[in-house]
N, CA, C and O of each residue as an XYZ file, in Angstrom:
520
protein
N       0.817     -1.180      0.000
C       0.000      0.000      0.000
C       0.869      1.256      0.000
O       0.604      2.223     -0.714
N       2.082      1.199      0.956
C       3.003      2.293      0.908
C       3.221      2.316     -0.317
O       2.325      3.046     -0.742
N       3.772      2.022     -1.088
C       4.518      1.885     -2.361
C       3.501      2.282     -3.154
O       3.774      3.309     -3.775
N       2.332      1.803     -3.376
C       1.410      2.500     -4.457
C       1.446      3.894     -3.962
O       1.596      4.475     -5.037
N       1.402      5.054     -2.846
C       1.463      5.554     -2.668
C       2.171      6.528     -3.289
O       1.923      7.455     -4.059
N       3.295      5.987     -2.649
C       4.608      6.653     -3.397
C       4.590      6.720     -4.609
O       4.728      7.758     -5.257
N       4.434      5.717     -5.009
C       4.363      6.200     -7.309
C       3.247      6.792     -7.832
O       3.262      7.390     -8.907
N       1.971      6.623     -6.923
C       0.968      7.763     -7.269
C       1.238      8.985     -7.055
O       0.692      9.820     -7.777
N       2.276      9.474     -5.863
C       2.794     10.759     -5.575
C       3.546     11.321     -6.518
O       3.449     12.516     -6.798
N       4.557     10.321     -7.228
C       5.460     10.816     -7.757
C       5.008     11.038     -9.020
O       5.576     11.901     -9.690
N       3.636     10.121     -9.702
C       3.132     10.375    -10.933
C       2.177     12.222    -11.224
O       1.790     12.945    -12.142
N       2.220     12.177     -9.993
C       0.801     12.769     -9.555
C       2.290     14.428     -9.648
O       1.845     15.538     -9.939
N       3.191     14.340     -9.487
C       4.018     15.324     -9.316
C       4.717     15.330    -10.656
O       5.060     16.426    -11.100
N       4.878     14.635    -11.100
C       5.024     14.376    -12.526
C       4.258     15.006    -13.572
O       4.780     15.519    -14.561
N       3.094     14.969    -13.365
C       1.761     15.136    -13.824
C       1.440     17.090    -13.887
O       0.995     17.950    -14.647
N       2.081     16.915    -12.406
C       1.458     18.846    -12.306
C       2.667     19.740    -13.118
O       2.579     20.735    -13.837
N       3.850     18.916    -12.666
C       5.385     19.921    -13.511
C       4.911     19.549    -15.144
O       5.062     20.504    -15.906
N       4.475     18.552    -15.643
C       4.557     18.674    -16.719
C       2.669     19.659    -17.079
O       2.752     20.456    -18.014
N       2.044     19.622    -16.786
C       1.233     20.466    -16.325
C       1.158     22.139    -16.626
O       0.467     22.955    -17.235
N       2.259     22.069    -15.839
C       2.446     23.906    -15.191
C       4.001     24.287    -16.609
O       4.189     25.337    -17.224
N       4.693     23.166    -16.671
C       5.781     23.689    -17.745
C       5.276     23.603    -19.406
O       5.711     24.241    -20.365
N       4.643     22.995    -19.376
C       4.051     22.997    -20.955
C       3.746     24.786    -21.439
O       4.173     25.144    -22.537
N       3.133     25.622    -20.703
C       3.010     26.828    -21.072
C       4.301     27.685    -20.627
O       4.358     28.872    -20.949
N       5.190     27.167    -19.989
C       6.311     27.952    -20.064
C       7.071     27.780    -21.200
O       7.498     28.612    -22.001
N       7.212     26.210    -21.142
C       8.156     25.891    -22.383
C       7.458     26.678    -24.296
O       8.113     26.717    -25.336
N       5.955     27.181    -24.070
C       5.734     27.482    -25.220
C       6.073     29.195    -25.077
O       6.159     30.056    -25.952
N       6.190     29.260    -23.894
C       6.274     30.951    -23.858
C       7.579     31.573    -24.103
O       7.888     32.756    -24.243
N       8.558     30.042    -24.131
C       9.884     30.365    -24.100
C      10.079     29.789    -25.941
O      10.451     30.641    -26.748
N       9.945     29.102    -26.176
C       9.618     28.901    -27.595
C       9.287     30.817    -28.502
O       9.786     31.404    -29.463
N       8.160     31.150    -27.441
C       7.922     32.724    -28.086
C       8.055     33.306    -28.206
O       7.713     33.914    -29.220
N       8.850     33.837    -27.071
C       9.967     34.336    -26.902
C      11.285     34.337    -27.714
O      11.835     35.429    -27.861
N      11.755     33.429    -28.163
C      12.762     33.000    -29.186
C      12.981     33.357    -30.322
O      14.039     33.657    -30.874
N      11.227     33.301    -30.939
C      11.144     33.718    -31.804
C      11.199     35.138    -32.124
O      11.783     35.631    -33.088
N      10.507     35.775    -31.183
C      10.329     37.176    -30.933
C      11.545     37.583    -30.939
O      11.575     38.780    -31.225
N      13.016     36.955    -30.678
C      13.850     37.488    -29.913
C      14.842     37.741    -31.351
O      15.683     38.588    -31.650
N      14.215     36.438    -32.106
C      15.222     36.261    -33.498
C      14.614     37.561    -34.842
O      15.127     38.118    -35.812
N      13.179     37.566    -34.120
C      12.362     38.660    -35.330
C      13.218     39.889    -34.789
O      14.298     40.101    -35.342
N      12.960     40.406    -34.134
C      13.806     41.656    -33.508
C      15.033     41.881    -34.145
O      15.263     42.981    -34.648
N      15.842     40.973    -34.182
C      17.507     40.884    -34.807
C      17.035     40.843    -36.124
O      17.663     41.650    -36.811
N      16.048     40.136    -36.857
C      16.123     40.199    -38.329
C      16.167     41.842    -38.628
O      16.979     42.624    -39.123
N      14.690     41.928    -37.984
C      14.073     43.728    -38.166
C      15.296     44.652    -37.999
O      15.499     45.513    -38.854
N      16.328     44.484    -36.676
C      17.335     45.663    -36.206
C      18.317     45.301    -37.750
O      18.899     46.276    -38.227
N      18.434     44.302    -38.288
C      19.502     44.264    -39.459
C      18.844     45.163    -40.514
O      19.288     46.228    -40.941
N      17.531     44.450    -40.907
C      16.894     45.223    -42.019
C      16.685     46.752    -41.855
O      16.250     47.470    -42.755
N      17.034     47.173    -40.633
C      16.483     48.768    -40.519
C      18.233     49.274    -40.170
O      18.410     50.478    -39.988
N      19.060     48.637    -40.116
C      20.709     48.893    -40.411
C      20.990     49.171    -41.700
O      21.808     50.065    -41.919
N      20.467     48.572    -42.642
C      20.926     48.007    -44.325
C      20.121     49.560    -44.740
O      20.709     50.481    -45.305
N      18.476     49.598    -44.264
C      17.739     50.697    -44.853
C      18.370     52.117    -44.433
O      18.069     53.123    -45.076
N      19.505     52.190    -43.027
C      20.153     53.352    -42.776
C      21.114     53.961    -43.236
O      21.380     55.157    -43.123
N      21.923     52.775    -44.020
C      23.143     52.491    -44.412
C      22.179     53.103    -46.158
O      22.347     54.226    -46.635
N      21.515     52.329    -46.602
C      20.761     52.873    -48.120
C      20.820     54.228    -47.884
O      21.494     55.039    -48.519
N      19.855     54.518    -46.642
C      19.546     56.358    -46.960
C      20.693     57.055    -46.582
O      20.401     58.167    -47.020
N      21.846     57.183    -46.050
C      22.893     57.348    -46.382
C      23.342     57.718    -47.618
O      23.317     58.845    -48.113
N      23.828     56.518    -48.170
C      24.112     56.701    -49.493
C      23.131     57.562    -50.190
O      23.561     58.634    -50.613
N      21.942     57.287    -50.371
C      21.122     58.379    -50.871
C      21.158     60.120    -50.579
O      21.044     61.063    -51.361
N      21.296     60.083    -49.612
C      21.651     61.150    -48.822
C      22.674     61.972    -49.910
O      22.521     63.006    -50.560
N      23.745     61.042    -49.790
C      25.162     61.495    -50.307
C      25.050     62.105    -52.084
O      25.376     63.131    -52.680
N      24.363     60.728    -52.450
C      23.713     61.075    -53.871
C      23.457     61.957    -54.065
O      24.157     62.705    -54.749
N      22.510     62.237    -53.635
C      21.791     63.429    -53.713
C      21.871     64.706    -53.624
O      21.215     65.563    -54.216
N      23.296     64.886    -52.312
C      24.100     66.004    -52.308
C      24.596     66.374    -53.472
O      24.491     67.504    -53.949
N      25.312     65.166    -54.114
C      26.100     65.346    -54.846
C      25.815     66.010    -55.957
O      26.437     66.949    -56.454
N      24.390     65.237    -56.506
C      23.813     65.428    -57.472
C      23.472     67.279    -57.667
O      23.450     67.954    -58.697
N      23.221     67.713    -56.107
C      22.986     68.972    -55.881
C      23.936     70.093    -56.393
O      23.651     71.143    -56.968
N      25.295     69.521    -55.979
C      26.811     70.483    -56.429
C      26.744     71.143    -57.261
O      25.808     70.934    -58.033
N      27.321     71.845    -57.446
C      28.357     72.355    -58.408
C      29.163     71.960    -59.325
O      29.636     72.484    -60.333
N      29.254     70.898    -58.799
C      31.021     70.570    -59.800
C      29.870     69.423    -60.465
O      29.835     69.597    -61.683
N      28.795     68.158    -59.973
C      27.853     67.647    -60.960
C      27.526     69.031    -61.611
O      28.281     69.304    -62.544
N      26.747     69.792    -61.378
C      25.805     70.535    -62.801
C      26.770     71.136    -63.970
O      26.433     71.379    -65.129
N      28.068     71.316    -63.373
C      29.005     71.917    -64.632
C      29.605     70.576    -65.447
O      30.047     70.604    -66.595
N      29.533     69.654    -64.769
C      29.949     68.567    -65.546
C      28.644     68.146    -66.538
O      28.407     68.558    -67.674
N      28.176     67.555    -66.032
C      26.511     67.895    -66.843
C      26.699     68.874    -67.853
O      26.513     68.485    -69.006
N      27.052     70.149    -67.666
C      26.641     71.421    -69.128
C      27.754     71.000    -69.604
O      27.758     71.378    -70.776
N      28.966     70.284    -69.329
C      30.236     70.051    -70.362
C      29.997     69.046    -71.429
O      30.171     68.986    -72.646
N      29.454     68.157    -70.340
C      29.054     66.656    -70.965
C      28.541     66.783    -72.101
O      28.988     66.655    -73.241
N      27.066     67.181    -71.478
C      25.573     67.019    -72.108
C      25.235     68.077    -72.913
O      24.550     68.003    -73.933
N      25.743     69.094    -72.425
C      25.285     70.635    -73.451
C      26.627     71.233    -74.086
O      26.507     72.338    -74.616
N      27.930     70.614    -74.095
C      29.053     70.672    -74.856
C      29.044     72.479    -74.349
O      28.989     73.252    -75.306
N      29.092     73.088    -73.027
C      29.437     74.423    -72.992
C      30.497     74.553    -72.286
O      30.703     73.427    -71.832
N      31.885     75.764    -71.649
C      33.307     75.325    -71.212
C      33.150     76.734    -70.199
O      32.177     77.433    -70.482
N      33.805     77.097    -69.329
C      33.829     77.445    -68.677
C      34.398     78.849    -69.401
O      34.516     78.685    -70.615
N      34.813     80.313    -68.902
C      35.272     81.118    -69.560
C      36.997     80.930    -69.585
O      37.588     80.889    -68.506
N      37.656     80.835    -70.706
C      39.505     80.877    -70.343
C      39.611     79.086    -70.592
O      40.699     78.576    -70.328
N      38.618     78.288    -71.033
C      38.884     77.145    -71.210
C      38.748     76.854    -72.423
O      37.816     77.258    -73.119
N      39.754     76.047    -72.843
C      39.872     75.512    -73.967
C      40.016     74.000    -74.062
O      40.615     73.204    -73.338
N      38.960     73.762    -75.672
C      38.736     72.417    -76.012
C      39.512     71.827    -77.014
O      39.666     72.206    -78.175
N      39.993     70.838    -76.427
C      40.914     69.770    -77.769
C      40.211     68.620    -77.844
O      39.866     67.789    -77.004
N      40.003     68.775    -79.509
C      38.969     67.487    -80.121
C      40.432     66.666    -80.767
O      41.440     67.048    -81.360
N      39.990     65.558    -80.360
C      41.476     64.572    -80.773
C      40.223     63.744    -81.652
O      39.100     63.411    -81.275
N      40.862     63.577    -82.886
C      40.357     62.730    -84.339
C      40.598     61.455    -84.412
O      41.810     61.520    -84.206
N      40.445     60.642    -84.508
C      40.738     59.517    -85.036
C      41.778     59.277    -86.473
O      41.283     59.697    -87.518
N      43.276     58.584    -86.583
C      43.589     58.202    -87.642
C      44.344     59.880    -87.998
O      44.521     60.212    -89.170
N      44.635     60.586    -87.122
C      46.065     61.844    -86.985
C      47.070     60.895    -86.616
O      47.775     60.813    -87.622
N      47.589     60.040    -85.634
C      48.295     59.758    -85.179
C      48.960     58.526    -86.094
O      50.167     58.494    -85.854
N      48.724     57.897    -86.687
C      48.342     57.129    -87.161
C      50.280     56.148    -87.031
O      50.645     55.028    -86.674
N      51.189     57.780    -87.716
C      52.609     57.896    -88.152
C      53.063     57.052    -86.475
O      53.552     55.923    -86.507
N      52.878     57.605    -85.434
C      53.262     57.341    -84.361
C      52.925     55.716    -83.760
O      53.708     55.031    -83.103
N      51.345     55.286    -84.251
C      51.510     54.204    -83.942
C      51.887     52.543    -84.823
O      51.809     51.329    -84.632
N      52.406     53.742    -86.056
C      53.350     52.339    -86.306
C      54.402     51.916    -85.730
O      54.707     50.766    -85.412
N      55.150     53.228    -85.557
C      56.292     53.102    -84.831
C      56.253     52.238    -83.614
O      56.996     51.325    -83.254
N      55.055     52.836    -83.009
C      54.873     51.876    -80.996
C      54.820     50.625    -81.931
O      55.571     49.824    -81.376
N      54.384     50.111    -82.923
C      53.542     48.890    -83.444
C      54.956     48.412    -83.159
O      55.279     48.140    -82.002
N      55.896     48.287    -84.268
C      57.173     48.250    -84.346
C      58.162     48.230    -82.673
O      58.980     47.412    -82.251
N      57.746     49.213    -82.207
C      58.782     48.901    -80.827
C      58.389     47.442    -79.737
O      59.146     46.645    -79.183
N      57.027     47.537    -79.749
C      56.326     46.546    -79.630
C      57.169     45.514    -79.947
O      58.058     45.032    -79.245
N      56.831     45.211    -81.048
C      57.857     43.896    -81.664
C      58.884     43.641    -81.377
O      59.297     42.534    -81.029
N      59.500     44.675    -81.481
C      61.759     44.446    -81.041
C      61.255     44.131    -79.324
O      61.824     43.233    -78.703
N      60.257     44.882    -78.733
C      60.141     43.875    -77.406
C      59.758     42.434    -77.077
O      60.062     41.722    -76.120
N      59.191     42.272    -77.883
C      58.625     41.093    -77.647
C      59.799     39.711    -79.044
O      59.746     38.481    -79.041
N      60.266     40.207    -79.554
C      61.674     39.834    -79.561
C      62.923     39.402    -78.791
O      63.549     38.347    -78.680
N      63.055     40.900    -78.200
C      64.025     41.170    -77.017
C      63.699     39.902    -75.750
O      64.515     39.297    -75.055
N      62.072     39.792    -75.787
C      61.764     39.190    -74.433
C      61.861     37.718    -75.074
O      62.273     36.999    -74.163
N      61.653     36.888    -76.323
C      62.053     35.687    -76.488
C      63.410     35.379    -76.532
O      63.987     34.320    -76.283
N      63.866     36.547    -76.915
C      65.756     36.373    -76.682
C      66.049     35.594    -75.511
O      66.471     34.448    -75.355
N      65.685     36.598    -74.659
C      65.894     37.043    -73.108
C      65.718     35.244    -72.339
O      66.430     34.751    -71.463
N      64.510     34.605    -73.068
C      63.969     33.265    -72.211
C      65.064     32.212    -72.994
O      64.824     31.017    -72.826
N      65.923     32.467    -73.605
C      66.711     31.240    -73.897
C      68.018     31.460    -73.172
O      68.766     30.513    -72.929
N      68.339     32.885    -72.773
C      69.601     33.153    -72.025
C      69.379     32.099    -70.357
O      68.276     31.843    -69.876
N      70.431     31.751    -69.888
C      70.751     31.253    -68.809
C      70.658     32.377    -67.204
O      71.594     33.108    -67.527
N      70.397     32.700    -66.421
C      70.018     33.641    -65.544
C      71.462     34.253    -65.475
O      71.432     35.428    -65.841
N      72.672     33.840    -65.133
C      74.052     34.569    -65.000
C      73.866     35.296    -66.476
O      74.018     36.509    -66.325
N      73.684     35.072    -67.379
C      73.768     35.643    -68.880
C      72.739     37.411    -69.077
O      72.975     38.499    -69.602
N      71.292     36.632    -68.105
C      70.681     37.808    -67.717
C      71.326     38.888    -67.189
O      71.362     40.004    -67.707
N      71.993     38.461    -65.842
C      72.151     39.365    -64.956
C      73.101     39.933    -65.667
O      73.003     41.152    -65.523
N      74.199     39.580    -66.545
C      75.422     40.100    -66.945
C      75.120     41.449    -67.849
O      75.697     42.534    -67.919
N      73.724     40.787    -68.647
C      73.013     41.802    -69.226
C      72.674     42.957    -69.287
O      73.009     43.871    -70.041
N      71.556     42.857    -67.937
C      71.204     43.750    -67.066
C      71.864     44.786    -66.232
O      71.242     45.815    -65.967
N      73.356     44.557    -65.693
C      74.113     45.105    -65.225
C      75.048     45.239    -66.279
O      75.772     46.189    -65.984
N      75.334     44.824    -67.199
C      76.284     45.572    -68.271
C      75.687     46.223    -69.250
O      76.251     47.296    -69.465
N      74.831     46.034    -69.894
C      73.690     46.623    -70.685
C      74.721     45.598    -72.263
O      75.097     46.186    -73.276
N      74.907     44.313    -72.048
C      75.678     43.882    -73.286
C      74.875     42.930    -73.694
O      75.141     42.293    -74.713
């Protein structure tokens, strides 16, 4: 009789903790969540501070001075007073870049030379100019 006692007590105590913790354990569950929404929200309203920022800045910028005259240089081809414009053509130069064409080459010559020499042969090179 003792003994049934006892395990009815202990069921019976069993019974009320699981009872009384079932709504804690969900409140703590809700908590959790609540706790993780908060951190999403504080990031997303970091990122949106960090945006208007930049916007901010934009927008200054856009406001300037030095944007709207770039703008009338750009876009409306007008120069400031005491400034002068150089229109570079296409196919003037033409004399000059055969020549680079050409130097080009004796380099890239020079540099297959260069990969059959032995490294002492380099350096002797390099420091003698021979």
């Amino acid at each position: 009789m003792r003994l049934f006692v006892i395990i009815f007590f202990v069921f019976a105590i069993a019974g009320v903790t699981i009872f009384l913790s079932a709504p804690a354990i969900k409140e703590f569950r809700r908590s959790k969540a609540i706790d993780k929404e908060i951190s999403e929200l504080q990031a997303e309203a970091e990122k949106i501070n960090t945006d208007n920022n930049f916007l901010r800045e934009k927008i200054k910028y856009l406001k300037s001075d030095d944007y709207k005259e770039r703008v009338a240089k750009d876009r409306l081809n007008l120069r400031n007073p005491g400034e002068k414009i150089i229109v570079v053509q296409p196919g003037i130069g033409q004399e000059n870049n055969q020549n680079e064409n050409s130097n080009q080459q004796n380099n890239i010559n020079s540099s297959a030379e260069n990969e059959s020499l032995s490294n002492v042969q380099k350096w002797y090179k390099f420091l003698f100019g021979k």
